[in-house]
N, C-alpha and C positions, 0 to 999 in steps of 0.2 A: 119294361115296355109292354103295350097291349098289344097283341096280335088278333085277327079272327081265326076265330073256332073253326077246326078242321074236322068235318066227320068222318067215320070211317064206316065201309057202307063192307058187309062183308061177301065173297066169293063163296058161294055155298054148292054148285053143281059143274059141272065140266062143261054146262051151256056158258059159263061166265069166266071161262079161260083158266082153273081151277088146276087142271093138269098138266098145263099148258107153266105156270108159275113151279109147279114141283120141280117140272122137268128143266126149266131155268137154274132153280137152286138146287139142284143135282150136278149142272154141269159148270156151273157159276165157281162151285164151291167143292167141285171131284175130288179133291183130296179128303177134302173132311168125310164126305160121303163114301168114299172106299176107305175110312177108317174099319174097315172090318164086321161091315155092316152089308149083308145083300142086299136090301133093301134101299137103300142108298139115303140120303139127308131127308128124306118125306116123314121118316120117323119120327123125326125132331120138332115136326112144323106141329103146331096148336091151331092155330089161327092165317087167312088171307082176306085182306079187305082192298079195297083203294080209298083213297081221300077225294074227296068233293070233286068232281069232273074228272076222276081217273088221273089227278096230278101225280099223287105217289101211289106205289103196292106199301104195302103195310103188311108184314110177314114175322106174327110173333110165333117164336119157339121156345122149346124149353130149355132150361138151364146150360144143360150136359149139349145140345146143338152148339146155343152159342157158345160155348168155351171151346168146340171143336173149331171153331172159326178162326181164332185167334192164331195167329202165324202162317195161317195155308195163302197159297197162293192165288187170289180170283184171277176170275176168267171174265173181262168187263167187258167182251163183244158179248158172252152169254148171256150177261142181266140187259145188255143195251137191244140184244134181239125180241124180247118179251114183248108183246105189242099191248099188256093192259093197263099202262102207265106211260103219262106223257113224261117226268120228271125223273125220279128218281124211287129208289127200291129201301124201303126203312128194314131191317132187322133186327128185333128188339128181343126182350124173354124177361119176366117177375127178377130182380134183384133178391131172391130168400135168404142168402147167404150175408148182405152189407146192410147192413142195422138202418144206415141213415140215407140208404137210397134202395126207392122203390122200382125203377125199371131198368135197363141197360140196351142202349140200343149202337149201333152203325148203320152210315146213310152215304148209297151210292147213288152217284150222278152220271152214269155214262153217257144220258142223251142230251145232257148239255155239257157235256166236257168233264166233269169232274168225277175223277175214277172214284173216290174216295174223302167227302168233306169231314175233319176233324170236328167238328162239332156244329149244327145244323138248327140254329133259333127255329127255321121256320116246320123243322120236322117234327119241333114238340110242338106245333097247335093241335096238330094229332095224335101225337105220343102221348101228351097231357090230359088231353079228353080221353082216350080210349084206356091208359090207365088208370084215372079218376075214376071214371063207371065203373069197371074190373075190380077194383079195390074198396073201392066206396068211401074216397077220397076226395078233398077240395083242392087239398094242395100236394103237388108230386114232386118229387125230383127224381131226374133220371140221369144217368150216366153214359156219355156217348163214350164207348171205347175202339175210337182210330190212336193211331199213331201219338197224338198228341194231345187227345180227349179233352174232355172235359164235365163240369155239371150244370145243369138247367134246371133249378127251380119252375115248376110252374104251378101258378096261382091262377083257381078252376074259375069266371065268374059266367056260368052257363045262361043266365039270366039276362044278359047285354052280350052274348056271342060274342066271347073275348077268353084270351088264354094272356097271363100277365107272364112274362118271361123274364126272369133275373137270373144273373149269372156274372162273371167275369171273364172279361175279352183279352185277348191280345193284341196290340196293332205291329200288324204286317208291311202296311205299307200309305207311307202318306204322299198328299201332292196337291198342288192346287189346279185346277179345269177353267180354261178361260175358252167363251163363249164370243165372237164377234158377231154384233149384231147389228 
């Protein structure tokens, strides 16, 4: 499927809410961050952007971050308090380690309801561009690891502002909607 292309614009000064998203993913993720680190999860962060009208944060880290992520307990009033994002909070980091996949991300929703979505088509219009450029890449896949994960091919076509999303779905839930009119 075609999606539009998601840019990601990045947070470079503390005028642009910069410490303001640390201190989010500090308390968002306190376990991981008192893994024995003064310092706390800021260590880990590479990268803060938002996507096209501050829909998403966009918060790439390194490797060793996100694997500290995996099992701790979030804190989803702390990501939903952040005010530089109307959507949702992406956490991603370079996959070095997995031959056939280039990024690995998790995508939280707490301002519209979803603590945590298993795999999120619309979070690679920007996961896909912003590792395409990174890598020097046309085509990505990335790896969403919630719960019940999954992978997202994406196919770059920058030319026509479009990210081509392939992958395989599950279905949750079906039904038909009848409309009186």
């Amino acid at each position: 499927m075609k999606f539009p292309w998601k840019h990601v614009t990045s947070l470079s000064s503390e005028n642009d809410g910069k410490e303001e998203v640390l201190a989010m993913m500090s308390r968002a993720f306190s376990d991981a961050a008192d893994s024995g680190q003064s310092s706390g999860f800021a260590q880990y962060v590479l990268y803060i952007g938002t996507t096209d009208v501050k829909e998403d944060m966009l918060i790439e880290v390194s490797e060793e971050g996100f694997d500290l992520l995996q099992g701790v307990k979030v804190d989803y009033g702390a990501l939903e308090g952040c005010k530089g994002y109307s959507r949702g909070v992406i956490i991603c980091c370079v996959a070095s380690a997995m031959p056939s996949v280039d990024f690995r991300s998790r995508f939280f929703g707490p301002k519209v309801g979803i603590d945590e979505d298993p795999v999120t088509g619309s979070a690679h219009c920007s996961l896909g561009p912003y590792f395409g450029d990174k890598l020097g890449k046309t085509v990505v896949v990335g790896r969403q690891e919630s719960d019940r994960g999954g992978l997202v091919e994406c196919i770059l076509k920058p030319d026509e502002g479009r990210v081509c999303i392939v992958g395989t779905a599950v279905m949750t839930v079906s039904g038909q909607l009848s409309i009186a009119i």
